[in-house]
N, C-alpha and C positions, 0 to 999 in steps of 0.2 A: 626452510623448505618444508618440515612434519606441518608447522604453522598451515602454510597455501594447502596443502593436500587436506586439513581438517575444514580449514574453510569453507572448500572446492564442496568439500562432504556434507557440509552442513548446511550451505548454500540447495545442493541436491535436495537431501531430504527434506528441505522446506518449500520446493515448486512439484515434490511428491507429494506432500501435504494439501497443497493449494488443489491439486489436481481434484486431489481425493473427495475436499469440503465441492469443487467446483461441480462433480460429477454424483453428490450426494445423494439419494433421495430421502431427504428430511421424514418420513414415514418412519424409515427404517431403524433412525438414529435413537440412543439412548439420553436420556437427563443430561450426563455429562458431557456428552456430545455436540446436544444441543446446544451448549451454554458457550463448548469451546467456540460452534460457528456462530451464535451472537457475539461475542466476542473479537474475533475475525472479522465478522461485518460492519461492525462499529468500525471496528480498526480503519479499514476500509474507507470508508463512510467519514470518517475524518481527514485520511490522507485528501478525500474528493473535496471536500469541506474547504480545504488548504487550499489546494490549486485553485478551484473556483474563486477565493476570494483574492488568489494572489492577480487573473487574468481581470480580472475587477478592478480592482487597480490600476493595473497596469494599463487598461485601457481607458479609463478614466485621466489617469497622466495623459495619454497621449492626445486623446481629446482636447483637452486642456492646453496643449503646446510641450508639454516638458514629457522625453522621452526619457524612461525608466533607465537604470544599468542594469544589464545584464548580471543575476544571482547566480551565484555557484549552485549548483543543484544537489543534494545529497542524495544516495540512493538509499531507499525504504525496502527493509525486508523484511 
């Protein structure tokens, strides 16, 4: 149960985060700042990376005749 409730909290504080980088004005930010939201965009930028290549794929199989199975999805945070 303490478990779910740290999670619950840490979960929060990281779409706090996200809010924060999303609502940023890049001007304002410092060195390290800057680094954490390159960092975060890359991140980003790779999860897109992923998907894009997985509907590639996937539609490429279907074109082709041979329908893909359905992957378990993880969730990214």
């Amino acid at each position: 149960m303490e478990y779910s409730k740290l999670q619950k909290s840490l979960d929060s504080e990281k779409k706090k985060k996200e809010k924060v980088w999303l609502n940023a004005n890049v001007l304002e930010l410092g060195l390290v700042e800057l680094q954490e939201l390159q960092k975060w965009l890359e991140a980003v930028d790779g999860v897109v990376k992923e998907k894009m290549n997985k509907i590639i794929v996937e539609a490429s199989q279907i074109s082709q005749g041979s329908v893909p199975q359905p992957l378990m999805e993880i969730a990214f945070t």
